[in-house]
PAVEXNU-951787 format. One line per 8 residues: their letters; for each residue z, y, x of C-alpha. Coordinates in nm, 4 decimals. Layout:
! PAVEXNU-951787
a) Z,Y,X  ...
END
This chain:
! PAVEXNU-951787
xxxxxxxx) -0.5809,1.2120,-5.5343  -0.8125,1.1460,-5.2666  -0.6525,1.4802,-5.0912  -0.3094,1.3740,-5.1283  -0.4267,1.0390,-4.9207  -0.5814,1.1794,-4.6620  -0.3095,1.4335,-4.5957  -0.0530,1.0944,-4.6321
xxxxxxxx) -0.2498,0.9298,-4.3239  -0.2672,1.2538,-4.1399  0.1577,1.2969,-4.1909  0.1868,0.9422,-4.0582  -0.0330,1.0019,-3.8103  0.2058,1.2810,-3.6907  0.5221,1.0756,-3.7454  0.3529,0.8100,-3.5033
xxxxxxxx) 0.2913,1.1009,-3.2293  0.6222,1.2685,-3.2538  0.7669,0.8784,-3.1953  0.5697,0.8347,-2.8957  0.6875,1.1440,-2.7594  1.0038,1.1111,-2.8287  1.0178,0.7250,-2.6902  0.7752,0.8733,-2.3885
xxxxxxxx) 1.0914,1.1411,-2.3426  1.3807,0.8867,-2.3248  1.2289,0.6624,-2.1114  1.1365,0.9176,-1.8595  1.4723,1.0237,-1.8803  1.6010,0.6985,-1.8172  1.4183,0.6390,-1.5346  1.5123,0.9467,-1.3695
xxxxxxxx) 1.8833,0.8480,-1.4326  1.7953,0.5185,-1.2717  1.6371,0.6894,-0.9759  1.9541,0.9488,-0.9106  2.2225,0.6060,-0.9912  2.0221,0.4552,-0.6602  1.9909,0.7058,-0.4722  2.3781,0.7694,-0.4654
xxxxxxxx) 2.4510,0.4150,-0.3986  2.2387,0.3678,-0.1350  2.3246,0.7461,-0.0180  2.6635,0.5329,-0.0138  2.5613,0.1992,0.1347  2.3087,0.1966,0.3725  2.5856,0.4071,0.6225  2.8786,0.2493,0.5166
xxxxxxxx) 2.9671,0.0605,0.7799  2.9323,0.3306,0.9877  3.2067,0.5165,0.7894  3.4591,0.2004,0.7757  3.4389,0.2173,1.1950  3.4554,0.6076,1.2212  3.6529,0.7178,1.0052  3.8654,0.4323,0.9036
xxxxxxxx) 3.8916,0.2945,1.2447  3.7739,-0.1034,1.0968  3.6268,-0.3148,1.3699  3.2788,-0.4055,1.4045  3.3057,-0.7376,1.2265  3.5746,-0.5770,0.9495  3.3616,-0.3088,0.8976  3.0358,-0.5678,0.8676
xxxxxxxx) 3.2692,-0.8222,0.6428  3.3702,-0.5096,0.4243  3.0379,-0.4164,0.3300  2.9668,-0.7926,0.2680  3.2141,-0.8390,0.0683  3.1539,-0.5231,-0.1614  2.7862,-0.5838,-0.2008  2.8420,-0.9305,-0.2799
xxxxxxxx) 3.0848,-0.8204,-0.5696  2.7608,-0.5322,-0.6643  2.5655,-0.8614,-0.7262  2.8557,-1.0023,-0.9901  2.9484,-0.7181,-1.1952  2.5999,-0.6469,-1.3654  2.6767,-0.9878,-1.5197  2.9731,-0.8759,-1.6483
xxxxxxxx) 2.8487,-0.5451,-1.7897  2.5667,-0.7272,-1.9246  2.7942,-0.9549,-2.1254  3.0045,-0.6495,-2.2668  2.6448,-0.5313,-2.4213  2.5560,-0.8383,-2.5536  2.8438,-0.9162,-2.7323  3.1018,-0.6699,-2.7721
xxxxxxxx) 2.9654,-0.2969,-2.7098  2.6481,-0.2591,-2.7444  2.3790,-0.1499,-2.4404  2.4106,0.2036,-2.4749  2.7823,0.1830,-2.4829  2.8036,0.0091,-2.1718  2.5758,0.2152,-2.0160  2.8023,0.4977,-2.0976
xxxxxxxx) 3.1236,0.3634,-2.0375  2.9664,0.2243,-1.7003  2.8526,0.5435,-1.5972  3.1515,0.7283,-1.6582  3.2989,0.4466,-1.4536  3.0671,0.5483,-1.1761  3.1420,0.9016,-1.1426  3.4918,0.7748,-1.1289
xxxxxxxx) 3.4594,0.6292,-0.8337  3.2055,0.8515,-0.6198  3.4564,1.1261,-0.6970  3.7730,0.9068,-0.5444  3.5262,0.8477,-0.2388  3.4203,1.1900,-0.2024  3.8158,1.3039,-0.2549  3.8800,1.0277,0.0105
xxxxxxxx) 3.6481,1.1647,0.2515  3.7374,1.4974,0.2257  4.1000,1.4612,0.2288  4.1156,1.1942,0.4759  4.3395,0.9780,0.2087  4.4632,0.6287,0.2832  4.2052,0.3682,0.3400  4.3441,0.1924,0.0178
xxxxxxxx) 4.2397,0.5017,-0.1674  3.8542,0.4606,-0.0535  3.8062,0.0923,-0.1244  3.9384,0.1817,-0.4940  3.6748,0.4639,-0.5117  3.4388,0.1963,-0.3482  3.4686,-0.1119,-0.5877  3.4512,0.1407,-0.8579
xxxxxxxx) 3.1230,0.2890,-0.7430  3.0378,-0.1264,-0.7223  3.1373,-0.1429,-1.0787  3.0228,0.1301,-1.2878  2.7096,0.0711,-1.0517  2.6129,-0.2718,-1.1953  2.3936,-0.1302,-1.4828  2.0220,-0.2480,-1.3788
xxxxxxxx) 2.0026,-0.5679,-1.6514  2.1792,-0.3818,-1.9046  1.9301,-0.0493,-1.8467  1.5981,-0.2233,-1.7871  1.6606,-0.3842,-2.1203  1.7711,-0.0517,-2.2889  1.4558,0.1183,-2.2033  1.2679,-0.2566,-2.2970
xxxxxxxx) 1.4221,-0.2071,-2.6613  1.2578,0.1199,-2.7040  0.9142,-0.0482,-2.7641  0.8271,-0.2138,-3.0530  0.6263,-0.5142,-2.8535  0.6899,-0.7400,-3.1295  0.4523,-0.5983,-3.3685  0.2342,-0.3263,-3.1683
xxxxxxxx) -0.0207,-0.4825,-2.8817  -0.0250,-0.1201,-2.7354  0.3748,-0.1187,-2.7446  0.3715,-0.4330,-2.5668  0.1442,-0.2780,-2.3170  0.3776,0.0114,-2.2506  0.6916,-0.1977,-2.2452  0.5200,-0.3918,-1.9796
xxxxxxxx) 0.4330,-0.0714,-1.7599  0.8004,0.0321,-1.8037  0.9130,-0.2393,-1.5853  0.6583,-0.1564,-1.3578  0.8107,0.2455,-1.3262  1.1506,0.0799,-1.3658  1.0994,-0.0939,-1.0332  0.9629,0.2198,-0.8893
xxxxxxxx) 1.2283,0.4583,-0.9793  1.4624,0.2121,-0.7665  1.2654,0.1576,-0.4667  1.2238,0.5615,-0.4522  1.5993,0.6464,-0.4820  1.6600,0.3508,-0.2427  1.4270,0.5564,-0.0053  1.5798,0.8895,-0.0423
xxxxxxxx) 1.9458,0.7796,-0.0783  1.8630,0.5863,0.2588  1.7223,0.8586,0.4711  1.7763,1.1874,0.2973  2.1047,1.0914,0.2321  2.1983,0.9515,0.5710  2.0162,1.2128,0.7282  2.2804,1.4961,0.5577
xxxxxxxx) 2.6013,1.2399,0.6686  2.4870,1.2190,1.0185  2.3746,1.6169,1.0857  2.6353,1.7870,0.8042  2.9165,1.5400,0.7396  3.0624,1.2585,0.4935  3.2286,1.5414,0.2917  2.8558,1.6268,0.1508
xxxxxxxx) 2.7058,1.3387,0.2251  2.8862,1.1496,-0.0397  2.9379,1.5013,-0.2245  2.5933,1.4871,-0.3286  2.5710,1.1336,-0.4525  2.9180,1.2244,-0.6914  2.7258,1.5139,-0.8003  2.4131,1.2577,-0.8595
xxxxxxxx) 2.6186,1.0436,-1.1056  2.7152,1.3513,-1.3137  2.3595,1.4131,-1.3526  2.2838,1.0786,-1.4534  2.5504,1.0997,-1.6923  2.4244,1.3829,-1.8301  2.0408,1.2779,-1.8238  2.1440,0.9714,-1.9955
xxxxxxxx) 2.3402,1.1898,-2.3267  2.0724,1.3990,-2.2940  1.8336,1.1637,-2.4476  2.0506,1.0381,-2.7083  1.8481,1.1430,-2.9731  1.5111,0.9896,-2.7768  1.6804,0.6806,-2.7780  1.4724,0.5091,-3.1414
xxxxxxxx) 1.5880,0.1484,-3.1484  1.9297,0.0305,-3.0590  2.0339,-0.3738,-3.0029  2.3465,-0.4498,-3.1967  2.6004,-0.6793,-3.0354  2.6048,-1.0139,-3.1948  2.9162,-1.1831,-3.0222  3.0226,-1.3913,-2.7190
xxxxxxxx) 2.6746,-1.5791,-2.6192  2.9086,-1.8229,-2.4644  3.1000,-1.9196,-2.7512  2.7666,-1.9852,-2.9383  2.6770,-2.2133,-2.6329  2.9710,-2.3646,-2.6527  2.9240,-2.4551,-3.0236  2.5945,-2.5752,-2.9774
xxxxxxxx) 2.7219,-2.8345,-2.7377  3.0716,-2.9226,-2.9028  2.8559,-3.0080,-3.2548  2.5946,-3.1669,-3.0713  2.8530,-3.3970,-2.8867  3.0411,-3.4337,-3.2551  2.7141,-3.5800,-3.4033  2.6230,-3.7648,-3.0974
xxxxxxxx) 2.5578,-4.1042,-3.3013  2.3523,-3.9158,-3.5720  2.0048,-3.9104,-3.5769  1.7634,-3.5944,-3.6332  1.5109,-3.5640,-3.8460  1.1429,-3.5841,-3.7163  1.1096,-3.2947,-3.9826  1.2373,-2.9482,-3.8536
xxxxxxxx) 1.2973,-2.7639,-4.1365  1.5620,-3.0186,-4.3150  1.7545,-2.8634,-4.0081  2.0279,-2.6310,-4.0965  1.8932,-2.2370,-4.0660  2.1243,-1.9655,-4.2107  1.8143,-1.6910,-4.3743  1.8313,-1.3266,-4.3295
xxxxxxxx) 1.6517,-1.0545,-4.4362  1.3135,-0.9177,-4.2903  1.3418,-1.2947,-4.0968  1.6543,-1.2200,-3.9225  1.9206,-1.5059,-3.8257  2.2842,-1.4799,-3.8622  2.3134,-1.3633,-3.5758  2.3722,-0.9981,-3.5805
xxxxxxxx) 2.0484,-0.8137,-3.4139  1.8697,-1.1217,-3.3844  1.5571,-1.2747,-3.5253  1.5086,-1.6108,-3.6247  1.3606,-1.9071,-3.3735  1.1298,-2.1120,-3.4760  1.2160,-2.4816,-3.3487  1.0692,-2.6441,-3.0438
xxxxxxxx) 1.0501,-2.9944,-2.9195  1.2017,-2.9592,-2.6310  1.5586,-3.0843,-2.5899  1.5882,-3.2323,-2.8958  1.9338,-3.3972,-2.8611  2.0719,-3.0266,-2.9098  1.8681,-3.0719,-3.2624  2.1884,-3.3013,-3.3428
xxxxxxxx) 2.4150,-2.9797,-3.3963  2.1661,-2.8512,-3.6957  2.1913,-3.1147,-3.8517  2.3808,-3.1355,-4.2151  2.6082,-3.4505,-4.2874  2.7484,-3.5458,-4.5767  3.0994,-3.3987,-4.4613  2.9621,-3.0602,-4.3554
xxxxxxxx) 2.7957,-3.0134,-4.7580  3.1686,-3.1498,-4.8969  3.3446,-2.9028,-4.7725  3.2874,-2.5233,-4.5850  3.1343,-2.5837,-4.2759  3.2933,-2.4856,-3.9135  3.0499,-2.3546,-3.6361  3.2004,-2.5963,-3.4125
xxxxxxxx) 3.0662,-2.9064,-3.6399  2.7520,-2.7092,-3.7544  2.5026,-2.4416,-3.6363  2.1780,-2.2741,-3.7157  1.8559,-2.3592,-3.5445  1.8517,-2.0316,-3.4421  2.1664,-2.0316,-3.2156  2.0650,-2.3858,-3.1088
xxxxxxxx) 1.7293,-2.2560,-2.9889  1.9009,-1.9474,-2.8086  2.1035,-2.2308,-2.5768  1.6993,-2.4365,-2.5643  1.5553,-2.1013,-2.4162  1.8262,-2.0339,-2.1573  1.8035,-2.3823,-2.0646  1.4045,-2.3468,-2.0361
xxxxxxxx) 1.4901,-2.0205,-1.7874  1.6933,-2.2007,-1.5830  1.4215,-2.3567,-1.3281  1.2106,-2.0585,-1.3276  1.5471,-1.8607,-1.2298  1.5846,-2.1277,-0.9479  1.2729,-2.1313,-0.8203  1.3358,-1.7380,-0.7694
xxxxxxxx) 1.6558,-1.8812,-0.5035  1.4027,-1.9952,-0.2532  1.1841,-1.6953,-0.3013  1.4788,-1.3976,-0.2324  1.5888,-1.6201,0.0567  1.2752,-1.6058,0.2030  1.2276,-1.2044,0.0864  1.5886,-1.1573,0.2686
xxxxxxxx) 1.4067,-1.2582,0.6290  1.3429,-0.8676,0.5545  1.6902,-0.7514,0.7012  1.7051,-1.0061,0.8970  1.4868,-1.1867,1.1102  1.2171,-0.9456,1.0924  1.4965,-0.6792,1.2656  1.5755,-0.9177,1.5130
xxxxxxxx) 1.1672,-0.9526,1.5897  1.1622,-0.5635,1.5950  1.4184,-0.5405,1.8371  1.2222,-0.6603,2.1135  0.9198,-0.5091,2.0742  0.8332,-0.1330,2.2053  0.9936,0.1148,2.0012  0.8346,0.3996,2.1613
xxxxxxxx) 0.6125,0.6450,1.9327  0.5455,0.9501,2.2240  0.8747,1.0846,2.2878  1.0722,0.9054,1.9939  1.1459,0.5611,1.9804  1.1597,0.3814,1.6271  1.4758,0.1560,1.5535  1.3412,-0.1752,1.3670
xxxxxxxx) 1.5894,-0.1724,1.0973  1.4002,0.1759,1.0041  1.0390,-0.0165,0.9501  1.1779,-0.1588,0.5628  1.0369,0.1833,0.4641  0.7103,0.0430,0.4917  0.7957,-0.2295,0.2644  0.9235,0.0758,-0.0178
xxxxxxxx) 0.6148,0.2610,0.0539  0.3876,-0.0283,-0.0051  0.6328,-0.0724,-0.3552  0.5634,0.2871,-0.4149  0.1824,0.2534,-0.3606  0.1087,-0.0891,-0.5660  0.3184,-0.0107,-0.8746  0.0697,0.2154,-0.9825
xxxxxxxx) -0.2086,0.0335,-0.7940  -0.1039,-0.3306,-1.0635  -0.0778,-0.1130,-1.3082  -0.3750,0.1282,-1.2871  -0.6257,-0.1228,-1.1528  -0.5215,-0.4682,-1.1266  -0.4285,-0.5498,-1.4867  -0.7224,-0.3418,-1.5950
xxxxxxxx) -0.9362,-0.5973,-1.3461  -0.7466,-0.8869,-1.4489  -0.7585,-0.8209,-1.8217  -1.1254,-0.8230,-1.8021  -1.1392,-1.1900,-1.6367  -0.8314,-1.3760,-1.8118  -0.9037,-1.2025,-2.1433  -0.5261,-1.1348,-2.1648
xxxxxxxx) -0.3825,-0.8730,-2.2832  -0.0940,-0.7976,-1.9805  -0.3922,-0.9109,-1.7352  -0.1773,-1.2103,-1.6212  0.0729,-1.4336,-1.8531  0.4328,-1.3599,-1.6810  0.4163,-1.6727,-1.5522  0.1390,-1.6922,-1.3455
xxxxxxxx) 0.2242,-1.3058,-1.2328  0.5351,-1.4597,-1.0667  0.3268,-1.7242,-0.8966  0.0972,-1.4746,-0.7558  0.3863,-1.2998,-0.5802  0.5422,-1.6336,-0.4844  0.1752,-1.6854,-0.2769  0.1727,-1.3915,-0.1415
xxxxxxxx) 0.5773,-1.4012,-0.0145  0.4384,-1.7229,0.1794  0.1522,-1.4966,0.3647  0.4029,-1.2547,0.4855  0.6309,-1.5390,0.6280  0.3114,-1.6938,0.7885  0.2107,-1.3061,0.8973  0.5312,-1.3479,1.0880
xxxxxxxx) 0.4825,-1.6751,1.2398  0.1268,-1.5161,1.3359  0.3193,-1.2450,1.5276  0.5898,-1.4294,1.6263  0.3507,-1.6730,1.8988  0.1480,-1.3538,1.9725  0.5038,-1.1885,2.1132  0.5617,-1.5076,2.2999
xxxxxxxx) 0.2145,-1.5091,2.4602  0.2616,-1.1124,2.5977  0.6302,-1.2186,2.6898  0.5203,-1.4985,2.8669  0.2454,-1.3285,3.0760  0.3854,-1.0026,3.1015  0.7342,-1.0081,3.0772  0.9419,-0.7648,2.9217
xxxxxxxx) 1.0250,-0.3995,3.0710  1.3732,-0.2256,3.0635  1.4302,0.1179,2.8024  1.6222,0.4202,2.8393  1.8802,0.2309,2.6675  1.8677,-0.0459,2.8832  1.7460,-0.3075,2.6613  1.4726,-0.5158,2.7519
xxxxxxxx) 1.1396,-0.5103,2.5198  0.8163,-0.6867,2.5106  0.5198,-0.4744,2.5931  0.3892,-0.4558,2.2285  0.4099,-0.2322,1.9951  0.6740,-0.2296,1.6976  0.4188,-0.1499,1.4555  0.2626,-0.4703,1.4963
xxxxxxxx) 0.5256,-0.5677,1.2010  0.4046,-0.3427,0.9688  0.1741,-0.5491,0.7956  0.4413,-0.7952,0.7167  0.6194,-0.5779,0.5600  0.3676,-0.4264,0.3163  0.2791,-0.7827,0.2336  0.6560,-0.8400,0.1400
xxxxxxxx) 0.6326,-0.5328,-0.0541  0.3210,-0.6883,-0.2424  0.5200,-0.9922,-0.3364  0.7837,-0.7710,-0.4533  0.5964,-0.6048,-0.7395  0.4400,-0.8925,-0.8492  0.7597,-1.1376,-0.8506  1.0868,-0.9461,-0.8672
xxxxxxxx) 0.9125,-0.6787,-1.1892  0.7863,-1.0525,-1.3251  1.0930,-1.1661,-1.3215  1.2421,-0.8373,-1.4918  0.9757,-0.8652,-1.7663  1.0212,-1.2474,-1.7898  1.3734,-1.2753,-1.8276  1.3933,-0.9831,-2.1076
xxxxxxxx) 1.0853,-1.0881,-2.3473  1.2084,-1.5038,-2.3043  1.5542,-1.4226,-2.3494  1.7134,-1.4338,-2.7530  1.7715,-1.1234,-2.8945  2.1084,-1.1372,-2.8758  2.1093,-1.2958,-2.5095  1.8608,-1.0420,-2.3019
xxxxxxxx) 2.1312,-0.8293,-2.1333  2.2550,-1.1773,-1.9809  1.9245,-1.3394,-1.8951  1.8195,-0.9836,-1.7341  2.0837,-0.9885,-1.5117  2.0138,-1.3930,-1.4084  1.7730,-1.2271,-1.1678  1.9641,-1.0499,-0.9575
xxxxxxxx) 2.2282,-1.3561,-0.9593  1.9538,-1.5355,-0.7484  1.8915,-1.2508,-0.5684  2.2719,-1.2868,-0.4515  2.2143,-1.6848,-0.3774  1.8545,-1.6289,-0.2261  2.1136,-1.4394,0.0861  2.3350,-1.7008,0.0736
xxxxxxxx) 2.0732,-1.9511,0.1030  1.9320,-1.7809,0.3332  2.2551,-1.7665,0.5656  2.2869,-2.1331,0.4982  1.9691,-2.2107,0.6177  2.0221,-2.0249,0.9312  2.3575,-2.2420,1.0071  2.1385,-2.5426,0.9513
xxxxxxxx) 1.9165,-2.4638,1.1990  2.1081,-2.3385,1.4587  2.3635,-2.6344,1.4341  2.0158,-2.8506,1.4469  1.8558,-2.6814,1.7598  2.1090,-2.6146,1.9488  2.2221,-2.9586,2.0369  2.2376,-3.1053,2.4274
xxxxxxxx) 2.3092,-2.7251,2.5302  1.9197,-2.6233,2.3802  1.8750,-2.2893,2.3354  1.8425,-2.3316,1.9528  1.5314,-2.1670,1.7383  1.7184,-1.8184,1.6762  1.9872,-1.7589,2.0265  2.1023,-1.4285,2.0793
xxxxxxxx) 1.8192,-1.3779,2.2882  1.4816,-1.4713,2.0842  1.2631,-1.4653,2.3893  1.4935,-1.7854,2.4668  1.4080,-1.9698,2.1303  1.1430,-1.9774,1.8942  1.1745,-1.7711,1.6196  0.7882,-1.8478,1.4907
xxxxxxxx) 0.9278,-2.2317,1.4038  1.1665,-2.0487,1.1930  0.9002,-1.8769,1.0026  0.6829,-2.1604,0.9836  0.9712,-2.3535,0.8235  1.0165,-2.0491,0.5930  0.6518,-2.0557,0.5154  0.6769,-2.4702,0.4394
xxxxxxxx) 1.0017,-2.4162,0.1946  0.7652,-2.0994,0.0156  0.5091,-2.3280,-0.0140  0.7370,-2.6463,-0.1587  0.8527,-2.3901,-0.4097  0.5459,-2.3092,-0.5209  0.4748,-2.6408,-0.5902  0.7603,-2.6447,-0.7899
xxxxxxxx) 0.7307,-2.3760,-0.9733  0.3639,-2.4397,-1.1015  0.5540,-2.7789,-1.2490  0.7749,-2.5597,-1.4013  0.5499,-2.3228,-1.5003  0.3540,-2.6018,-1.6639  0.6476,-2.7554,-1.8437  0.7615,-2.4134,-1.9905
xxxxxxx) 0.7372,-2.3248,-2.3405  0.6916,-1.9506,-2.4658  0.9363,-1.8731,-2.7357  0.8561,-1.8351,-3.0768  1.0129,-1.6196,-3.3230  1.0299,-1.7795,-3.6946  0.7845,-1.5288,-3.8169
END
């Protein structure tokens, strides 16, 4: 008997291993199929406008407006595909169909570049790429699922390191697909130039299949998350004169088994105090016992908690606005900095867009770095188990965003200081630098890429494990939503303050020519709305409430 036990433990033992592995195998093969889907889009983007002028004859500010407008409908559609897997098709579904979807389109743009079809033709290819392109919410939580964090501390602990590689596997294919890949369209041609990135999404198509049978725990869809919103709201506005109970559980919960809801794929929430006049829709009158209840009149606690935690998420998701508007200064401001300053390295000179590298190396070097050493460190002092709560993770990053904008302010008034006393000396090109070296900006940009790791993977790992069950697709994606209004914020800001400076014929802060303005108020204004934020944030951050699952 005692035999038979020990060789039980030992077989379980074994089924445990052969899990791990084969939950170790899928993720690794999703984050290679990650890695190839950015590396063809940015093999696609980053020289795009360069294509709409060449070979498609656009204008400068066509071409520029073009590539706005497609990026800006890239930050949209992961919504929408993250919608389809929460309520209709499932995540690994939509990752297929969405895949598919992208091969569709790389091949119309390669066939358009090789073929030299009508312009018409190439947009098609292009907001297709956009489309089946718009997977990163609806992935990130894929992989997520495939950890058992719920019940297993050391599951948890992977699950958060797979955001971390996540991350990592799109910073690297956004570094290959924007130098590799521009590299072959410049020296061999747009016909493979954009041949390799189709052949890129076949792979990931077929990396993705491949691990089918990896793949150990699948979300269900459990229906529109809007029309359970919408019930919540409709019942709670039907029962606005009725009063809820100070005691939770006479509140109307629907039980299913292993302490699931009725909600398909999701657990049960356990109530919370917090926006209690939602509590109203749980409640059971009279006329919902006499006769069958409608969802519209009466809903679980669970589905009224689901609309509690999105409402909970929404300012910590606004707080991240102010933070990508101040991460966009990136592509922006920074460039225009770089531009005056002396590109030469020996016989080369270095273009300033081409310094963001050092903001993907320093990704590249502290993903490993947080999680290697600095949750190890931090797990020691806090005592808790991810090293930081999510929360405060964000914060740090939010800090450390503010020290890069004030690293540019820093730089900013040193420029001015060598422009004022030494001038500024004509190039080869015959544009006029500042006798200091470009590389003076690098350490801005490995302090952006500092703030990146600990804010945007945060956010990532935030927005999945506070999300319902049924809801996580959706609340993934919310990040990159204020990514998208973090640039428009950013270009509003920029109107504001030109159309502020510029009045009685000044100069303004940011004129065509910076050594005309002052660019470091700019930064220091930056640096003042980073640190307002914060100060938001740690209000919000104080206010929050973890959610709680029923069990």
């Amino acid at each position: 008997m005692e035999a038979v036990e020990v060789e039980s433990k030992g077989s379980h033992g074994g089924d445990d291993r052969r899990k791990d592995r084969r939950t170790s195998w899928g993720c690794v093969l999703l984050l290679v199929n990650n890695c190839f889907q950015y590396t063809a889009y940015f093999g696609v983007s980053t020289n795009l406008v360069n294509y709409l002028k060449v070979q498609l004859h656009s204008g400068s500010k066509a071409a520029a407006n073009s590539v706005t407008n497609w990026q800006g409908t890239g930050s949209i559609t992961p919504l929408a595909a993250a919608f389809l897997a929460d309520s209709f098709l499932g995540r690994y579904w939509t990752i297929t169909v969405f895949l598919l979807i992208s091969v569709a389109g790389y091949g119309v743009v390669t066939a358009s570049a090789s073929a030299a079809l009508e312009s018409a033709v190439f947009y098609a290819g292009l907001y297709l790429v956009a489309l089946g392109g718009a997977l990163q919410p609806v992935l990130s939580s894929f992989g997520a699922d495939q950890f058992d964090a719920e019940a297993d501390e050391e599951e948890r602990g992977r699950q958060s390191s797979f955001f971390n590689w996540f991350y990592l596997s799109i910073n690297v294919g956004s570094l290959v697909g924007g130098t590799v890949l521009v590299w072959v369209q410049s020296a061999h041609g747009w016909l493979l130039g954009y041949g390799i990135p189709a052949l890129l999404s076949v792979v990931a198509v077929a990396l993705f299949l491949a691990g089918t049978g990896a793949y150990r725990r699948h979300q269900p869809p459990g229906g529109s998350p809007l029309t359970r919103i919408a019930q919540v709201v409709v019942a709670a506005a039907r029962k606005c004169d009725v009063v809820a109970p100070a005691d939770a559980a006479l509140l109307h919960e629907l039980d299913g088994e292993d302490g699931m809801s009725a909600i398909l794929g999701s657990r049960r929430l356990a109530h919370t105090d917090q926006f209690r006049v939602l509590d109203k829709a749980a409640v059971e009158t009279a006329g919902d016992k006499a006769r069958p209840a409608s969802p519209w009149r009466l809903c679980t606690v669970t589905q009224v908690e689901e609309l509690k935690c999105v409402l909970r998420l929404l300012p910590v998701w606004a707080c991240g606005i102010i933070f990508a508007a101040a991460y966009t200064q990136m592509t922006t401001t920074f460039i225009l900095q770089g531009d005056t300053l002396d590109p030469r390295v020996g016989s080369f000179s270095v273009p300033a867009a081409v310094l963001t590298v050092f903001d993907t190396l320093s990704v590249m070097l502290w993903v490993p770095l947080y999680d290697r050493a600095v949750v190890p460190l931090a797990r020691r002092l806090t005592g808790h188990r991810r090293g930081f709560t999510q929360l405060a993770r964000m914060g740090v990053g939010f800090v450390i965003l503010t020290i890069a904008m004030l690293a540019a302010g820093t730089l900013e008034v040193a420029r001015r200081r060598v422009v004022a006393r030494h001038g500024t000396y004509s190039g080869e090109d015959g544009a006029e630098y500042v006798p200091m070296s470009i590389f003076w900006q690098v350490p801005q940009y490995v302090v952006v890429g500092a703030a990146e790791v600990f804010t945007f993977i945060g956010q990532m790992e935030f927005f999945y494990d506070q999300a319902p069950d049924a809801m996580r697709s959706v609340c993934s994606g919310l990040s990159g939503a204020a990514f998208a209004l973090g640039n428009y914020a950013s270009s509003a800001l920029v109107a504001v303050v030109v159309g502020a400076t510029t009045r009685g014929g000044r100069p303004g802060w940011i004129p065509d020519d910076i050594n005309d303005g002052h660019l470091d108020y700019f930064f220091w204004l930056l640096a003042m709305l980073c640190i307002g934020n914060f100060g938001a944030y740690l209000l919000v951050a104080r206010w929050y409430s973890y959610k709680k699952t029923a069990d």
